[in-house]
N, C-alpha and C positions, 0 to 999 in steps of 0.2 A: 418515301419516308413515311414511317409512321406517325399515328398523333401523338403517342406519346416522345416517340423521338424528337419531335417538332417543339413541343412542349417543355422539353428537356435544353434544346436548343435556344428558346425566347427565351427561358428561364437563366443560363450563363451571359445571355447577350445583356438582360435587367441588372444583372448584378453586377458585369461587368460597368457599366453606366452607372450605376450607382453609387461604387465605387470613384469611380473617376470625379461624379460631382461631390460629393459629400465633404471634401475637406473646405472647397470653396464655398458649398451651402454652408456646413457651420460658421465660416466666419461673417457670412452676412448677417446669419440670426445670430452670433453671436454680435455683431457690430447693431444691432437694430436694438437687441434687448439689455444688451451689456450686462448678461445671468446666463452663467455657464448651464447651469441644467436647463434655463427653459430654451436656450438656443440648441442643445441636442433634443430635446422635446421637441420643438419645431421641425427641428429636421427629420428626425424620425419618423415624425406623424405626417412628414411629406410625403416622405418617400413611400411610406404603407399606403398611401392613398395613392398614388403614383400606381403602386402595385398590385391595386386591390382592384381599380376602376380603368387602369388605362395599359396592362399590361397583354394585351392583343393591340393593341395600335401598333403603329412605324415605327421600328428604332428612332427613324428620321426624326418623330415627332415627341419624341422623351423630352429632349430639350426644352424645347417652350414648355411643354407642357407641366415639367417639374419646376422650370420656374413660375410658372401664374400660379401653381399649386403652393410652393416655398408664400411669394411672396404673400399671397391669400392668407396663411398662417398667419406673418409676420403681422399684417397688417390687422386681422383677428385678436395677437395677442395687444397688439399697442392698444385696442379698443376694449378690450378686458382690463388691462391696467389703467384707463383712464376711466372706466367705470367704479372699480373699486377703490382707486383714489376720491371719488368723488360721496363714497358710503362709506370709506375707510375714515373714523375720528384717531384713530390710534396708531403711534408709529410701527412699521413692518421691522420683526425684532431681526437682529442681525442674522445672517448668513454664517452658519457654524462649518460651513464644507469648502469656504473663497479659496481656501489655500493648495484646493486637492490637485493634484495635478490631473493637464486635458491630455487624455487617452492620444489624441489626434495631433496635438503637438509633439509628442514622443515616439512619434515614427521617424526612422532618419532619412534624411537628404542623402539621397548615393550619387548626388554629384559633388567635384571638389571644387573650391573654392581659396580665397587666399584670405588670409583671414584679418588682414588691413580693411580691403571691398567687404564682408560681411559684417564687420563695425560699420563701415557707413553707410551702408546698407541696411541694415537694422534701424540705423537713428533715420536714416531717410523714410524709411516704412513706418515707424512708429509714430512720427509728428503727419506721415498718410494716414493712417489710421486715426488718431485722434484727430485730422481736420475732418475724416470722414463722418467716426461718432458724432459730432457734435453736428450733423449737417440734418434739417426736418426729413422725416420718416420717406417721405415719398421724392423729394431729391438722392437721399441713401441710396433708395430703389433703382432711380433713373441712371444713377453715377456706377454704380457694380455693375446691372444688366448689361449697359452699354461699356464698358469700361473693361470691366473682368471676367462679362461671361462672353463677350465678345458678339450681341446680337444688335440686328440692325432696331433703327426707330418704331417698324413697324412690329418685329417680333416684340420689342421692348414693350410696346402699347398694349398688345395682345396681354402681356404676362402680367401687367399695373391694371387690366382696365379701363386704359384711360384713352383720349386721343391723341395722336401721333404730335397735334400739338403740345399737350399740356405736357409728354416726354421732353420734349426739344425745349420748352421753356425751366423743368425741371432739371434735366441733362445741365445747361446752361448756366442757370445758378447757380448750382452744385459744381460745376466747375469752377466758376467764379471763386466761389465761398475757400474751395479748396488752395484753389493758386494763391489767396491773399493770408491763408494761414500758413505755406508752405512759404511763401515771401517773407513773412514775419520771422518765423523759425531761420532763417537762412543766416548765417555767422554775417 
């Protein structure tokens, strides 16, 4: 093979990976910032750096590696927004674009479903999500990686930072926090 063929080759394997994360990345930064553009902002500027600095590594290793990148972002923006909260004296004027619709919600589901289960289904995801948003930044973290991108403690630590403890005690909480909001909600 040539290099350029090879090149050609890493280049559809990126994008195919890219693809496949990106609907689950935005909903984390959209769940972390709860602002439709800066969660595609985020994710964008993951994925570019993804591809700018790590696109000769292992396919194997995109995973982790687009998540420590994601959550680095995520964790970036919460410390920009509590810095300009903190210089900010003046309220941030509304958001003229809440209404627009997300690109990435408006791809269709090609499987079928019955559409009793996707009522309860929805209200069961929905009261997920909102026990999620409301849960500290770095629990958020611990609960998706582990949860919905499906990596173990140690990848998880790798992609936060942190030690494989402080995951297990955040993982923990976050569950917690979650079951007692989901118990609440329950008819």
């Amino acid at each position: 093979m040539t290099a350029t063929m090879t090149t050609a080759i890493v280049h559809l394997n990126l994008d195919g990976f890219l693809a496949s994360v990106e609907r689950r990345a935005y909903r984390m930064a959209l769940l972390a910032t709860r602002e439709h553009a800066d969660a595609l902002d985020i994710v964008q500027d993951a994925m570019l750096s993804l591809v700018q600095h790590y696109r000769s590594r292992s396919h194997a290793e995109w995973p982790a590696l687009f998540q420590r990148i994601l959550q680095n972002r995520i964790l970036d923006w919460h410390r920009r927004q509590t810095r300009a909260k903190r210089w900010l004296t003046f309220l941030k004027p509304a958001n003229e674009d809440d209404e627009a619709e997300d690109a990435l919600e408006q791809i269709p589901d090609e499987r079928e479903h019955n559409p009793v289960e996707l009522l309860a289904r929805a209200a069961d995801m929905e009261c997920l999500l909102k026990a999620v948003e409301a849960l500290p930044v770095r629990q958020q973290q611990a609960f998706l990686l582990r949860l919905w991108e499906g990596f173990d403690t140690a990848a998880t630590a790798a992609a936060m930072e942190c030690s494989e403890g402080a995951v297990k005690t955040h993982y923990f909480r976050a569950l917690q926090s979650v079951r007692a909001a989901l118990q609440a909600e329950a008819p």
